[in-house]
N, C-alpha and C positions, 0 to 999 in steps of 0.2 A: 504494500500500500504506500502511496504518494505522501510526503510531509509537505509540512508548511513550517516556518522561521515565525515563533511570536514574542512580543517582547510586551511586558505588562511593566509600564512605568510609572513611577510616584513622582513627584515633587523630591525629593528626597534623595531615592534610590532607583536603579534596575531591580525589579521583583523578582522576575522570571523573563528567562531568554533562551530557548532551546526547540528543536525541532519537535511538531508536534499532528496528528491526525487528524483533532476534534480540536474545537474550542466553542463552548457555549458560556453566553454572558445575557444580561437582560436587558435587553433594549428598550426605547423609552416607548415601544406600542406591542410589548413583548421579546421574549425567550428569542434571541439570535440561535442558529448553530452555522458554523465557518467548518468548509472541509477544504484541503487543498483545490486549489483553481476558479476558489469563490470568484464569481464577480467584484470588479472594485464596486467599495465601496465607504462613504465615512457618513460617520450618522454619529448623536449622541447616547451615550448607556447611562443608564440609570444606578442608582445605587444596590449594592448584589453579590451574588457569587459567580466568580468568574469559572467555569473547570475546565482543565486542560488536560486533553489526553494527551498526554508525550508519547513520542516514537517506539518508546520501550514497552506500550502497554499500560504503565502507570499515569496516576491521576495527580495533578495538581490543584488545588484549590488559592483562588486568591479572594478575597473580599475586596470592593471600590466602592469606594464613593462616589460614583456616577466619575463621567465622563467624556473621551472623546475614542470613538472607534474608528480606523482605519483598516483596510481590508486590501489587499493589491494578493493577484493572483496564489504567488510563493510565500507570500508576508502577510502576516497578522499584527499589528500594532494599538495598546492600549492602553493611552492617557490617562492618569486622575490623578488628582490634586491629592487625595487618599489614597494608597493601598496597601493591604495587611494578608503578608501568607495567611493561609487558615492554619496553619499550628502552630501562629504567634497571637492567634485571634485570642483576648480574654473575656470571658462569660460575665464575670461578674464585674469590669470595669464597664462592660457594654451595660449591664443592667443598670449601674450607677449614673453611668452617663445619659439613660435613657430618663429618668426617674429626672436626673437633675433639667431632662428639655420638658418632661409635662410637669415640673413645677413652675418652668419658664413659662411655658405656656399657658398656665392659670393665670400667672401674673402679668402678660402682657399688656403694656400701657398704651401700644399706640400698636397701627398696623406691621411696621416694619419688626417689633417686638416680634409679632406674633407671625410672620412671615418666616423669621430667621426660628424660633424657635420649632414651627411644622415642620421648618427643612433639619433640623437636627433630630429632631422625633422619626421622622421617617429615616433618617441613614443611620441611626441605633437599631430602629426594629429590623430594618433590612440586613446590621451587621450580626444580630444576634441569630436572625433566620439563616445566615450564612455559616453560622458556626454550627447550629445542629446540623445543619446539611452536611458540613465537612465531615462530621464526629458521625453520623449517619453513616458516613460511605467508609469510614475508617472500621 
């Protein structure tokens, strides 16, 4: 079977970089899946679990905080400003941090309050949903 070269980048760091057969991530009108020879393509991903079937048959999991997707035949590339392996992902920081956005969210005083705290409420539940997925497939 045909690989693809993908590369899941943070702000930070190179996450992951290595040849791979599968890559499904969530796009912002649903579930992508990329196999070698995709059509291009760049579109934005949503907050998620990224998994990558590598060359070798094993499974990758990355967690993002939304994004930017690019797609070119041989090459898979994905942006965010976020990204966390899944077996650096932690449960109970994600829980913490999820509790501290719907208390933000109670308290919000003005729209933008309340705009910035929805967007951090949803990439908690999305990271926590990523982490039983990971732990799931482990």
């Amino acid at each position: 079977m045909s690989t693809m070269q993908v590369e899941v980048v943070s702000a930070e760091e190179s996450i992951f970089s290595g040849q791979a057969k599968f890559v499904a991530l969530p796009g912002e009108v649903g579930e992508l899946g990329i196999l070698p020879g995709h059509v291009p393509l760049i579109t934005r991903i949503k907050a998620g679990a990224v998994r990558i079937e590598k060359a070798d048959g094993e499974e990758e999991f990355v967690f993002v905080a939304g994004g930017i997707l690019e797609v070119q035949p041989k090459m898979v590339t994905v942006l965010s400003d976020t990204a966390i392996r899944g077996h650096d992902l932690d449960e109970a920081k994600a829980n913490e941090a999820r509790k501290a956005a719907e208390e933000a969210l109670k308290n919000a005083k003005s729209d933008v309050d309340l705009a910035k705290a929805t967007s951090e409420l949803a990439v908690m539940a999305a990271q926590i949903a990523a982490l039983r997925k990971f732990r799931q497939k482990r």
